[in-house]
N, C-alpha and C positions, 0 to 999 in steps of 0.2 A: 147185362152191364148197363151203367148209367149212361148215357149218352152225353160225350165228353168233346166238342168241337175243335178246340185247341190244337188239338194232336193234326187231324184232318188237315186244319189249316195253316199251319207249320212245315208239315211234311211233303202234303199232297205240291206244291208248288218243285220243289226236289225233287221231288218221285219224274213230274211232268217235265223238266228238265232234261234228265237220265234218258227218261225213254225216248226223247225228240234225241239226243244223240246218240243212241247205242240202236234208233231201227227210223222214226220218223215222225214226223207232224201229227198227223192223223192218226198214229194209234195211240199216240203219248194225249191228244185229244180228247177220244174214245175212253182210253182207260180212266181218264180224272171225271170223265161228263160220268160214267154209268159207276166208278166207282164211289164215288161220293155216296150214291143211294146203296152201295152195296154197305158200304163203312155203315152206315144206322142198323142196315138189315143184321150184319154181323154182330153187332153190338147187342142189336134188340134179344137175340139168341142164346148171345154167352150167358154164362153164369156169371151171376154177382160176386165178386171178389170181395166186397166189402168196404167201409168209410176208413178213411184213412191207411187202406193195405199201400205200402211202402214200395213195394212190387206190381200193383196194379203197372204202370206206368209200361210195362213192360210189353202185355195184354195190349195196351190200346198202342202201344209201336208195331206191335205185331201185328194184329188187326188190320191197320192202315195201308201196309204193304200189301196184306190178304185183299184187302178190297179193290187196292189198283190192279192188282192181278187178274182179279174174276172182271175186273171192268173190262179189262183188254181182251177177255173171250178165251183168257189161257192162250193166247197167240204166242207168248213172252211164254218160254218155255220156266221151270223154276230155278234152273242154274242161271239164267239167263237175268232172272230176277234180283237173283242170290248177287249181283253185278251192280244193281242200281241201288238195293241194299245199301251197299258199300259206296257208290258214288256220295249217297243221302248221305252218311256217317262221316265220311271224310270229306265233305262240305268245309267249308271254311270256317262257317258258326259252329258246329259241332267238334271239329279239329280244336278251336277254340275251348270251348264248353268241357269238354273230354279234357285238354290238354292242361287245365286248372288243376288236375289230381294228378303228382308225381310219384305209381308203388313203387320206386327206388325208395323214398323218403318215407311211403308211409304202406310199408309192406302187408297192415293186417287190417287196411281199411274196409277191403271186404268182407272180412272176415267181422268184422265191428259192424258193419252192417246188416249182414246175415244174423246176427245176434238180433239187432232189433227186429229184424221183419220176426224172429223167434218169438220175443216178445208179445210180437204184436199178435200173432196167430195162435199162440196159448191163450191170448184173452179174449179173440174174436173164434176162433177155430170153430166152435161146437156151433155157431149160427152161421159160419161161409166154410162148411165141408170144402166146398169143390175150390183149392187152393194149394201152393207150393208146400211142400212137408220138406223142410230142410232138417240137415241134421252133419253132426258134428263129430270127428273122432279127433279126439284132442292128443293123440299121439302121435300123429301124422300130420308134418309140412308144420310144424310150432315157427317157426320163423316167416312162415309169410300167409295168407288165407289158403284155409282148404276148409271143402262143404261140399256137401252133396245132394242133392233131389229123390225125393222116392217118388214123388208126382209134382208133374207141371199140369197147369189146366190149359193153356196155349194147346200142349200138345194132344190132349183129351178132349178140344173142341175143336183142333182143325181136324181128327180124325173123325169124330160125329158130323162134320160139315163136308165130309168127302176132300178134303185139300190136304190132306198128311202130307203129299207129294211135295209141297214148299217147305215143311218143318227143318231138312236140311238147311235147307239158305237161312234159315230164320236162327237157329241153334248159330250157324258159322259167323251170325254177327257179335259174338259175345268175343270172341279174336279178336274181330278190328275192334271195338269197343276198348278193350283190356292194353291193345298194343297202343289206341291212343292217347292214353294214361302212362304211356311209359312202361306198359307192364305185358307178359307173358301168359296164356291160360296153357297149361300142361293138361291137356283131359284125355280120357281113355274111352270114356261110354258115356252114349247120351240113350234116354229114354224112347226119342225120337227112331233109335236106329234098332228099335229092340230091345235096348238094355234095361236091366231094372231102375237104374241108378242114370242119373247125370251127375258127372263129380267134375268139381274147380278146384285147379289148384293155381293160384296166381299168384307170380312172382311180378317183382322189378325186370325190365328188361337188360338191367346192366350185369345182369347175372350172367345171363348168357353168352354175353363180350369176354367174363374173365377166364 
């Protein structure tokens, strides 16, 4: 993948945050000094997603987390991760950012999105193979998004990179993502755990209330 700094220097400041609260100075140090150099190694490794894939974004959040991880020496266990994960996302500017999109109101955004990234991989697909394969069953969840994955490449490079071990945390930030939207992710299988399939089904959360 292309080496994309933004992400790095957005996050990695959160990431070091997290970890100076949740264990201490010196390894929230550690993990930002050596991951920094891990974040390009990771990058330099993955596959190319492609110019303009919609979904990359995804990749290099993922990544970033992977790299302060391997910076800390795996000291930070991956549930433990799966924590600051979540600190980073319900940040203040992301609470913000996230919280601009209400699925009460606009139940089939993701699902309008998943159309595009469709789009876009029908036209790029046959020169970036190694990439999400979403797909659609248009009889099921008609009132709010549903989609599914037959392949994620996240999870087919943290498994060639020996880190499968984090995929859980990484998969369980699509929850908090979804709930800070106002919305609900109902899923049953992820790729990560086995399954063939990762499936979304995302509601509004005021669903749930009635």
């Amino acid at each position: 993948m292309k080496y994309v700094g933004i992400y790095w220097s957005l996050f990695a400041p959160m990431i070091k945050r997290s970890i100076t609260k949740r264990f201490d100075q010196e390894l929230a140090d550690i993990s930002i000094k050596r991951g920094k150099s891990e974040y390009r190694r990771l990058l330099s490794r993955a596959d190319d997603l492609g110019p303009g894939n919609p979904m990359a974004m995804n990749a290099y959040f993922a990544y970033v987390f992977a790299a302060a991880w391997l910076g800390s020496g795996k000291k930070i266990s991956p549930a433990e991760m799966g924590e600051v994960m979540t600190d980073v996302l319900t940040s203040s500017l992301l609470r913000t950012v996230f919280g601009m999109t209400d699925l009460n109101k606009k139940p089939k955004k993701w699902y309008k999105d998943m159309k595009k990234y469709e789009a876009w991989y029908e036209k790029n697909g046959k020169d970036y193979p190694v990439n999400w394969v979403v797909n659609f069953d248009e009889t099921l969840h008609t009132e709010a998004s549903y989609y599914y994955f037959t392949r994620c490449p996240i999870c087919e490079f943290c498994e060639r990179e020996g880190i499968e071990e984090l995929m859980p945390a990484l998969c369980a930030t699509d929850e908090v993502m979804f709930r800070l939207q106002h919305g609900m992710l109902h899923r049953e299988h992820t790729i990560a755990n086995g399954d063939g399939v990762c499936d979304y089904w995302v509601t509004g959360d005021k669903e749930a209330l009635e």
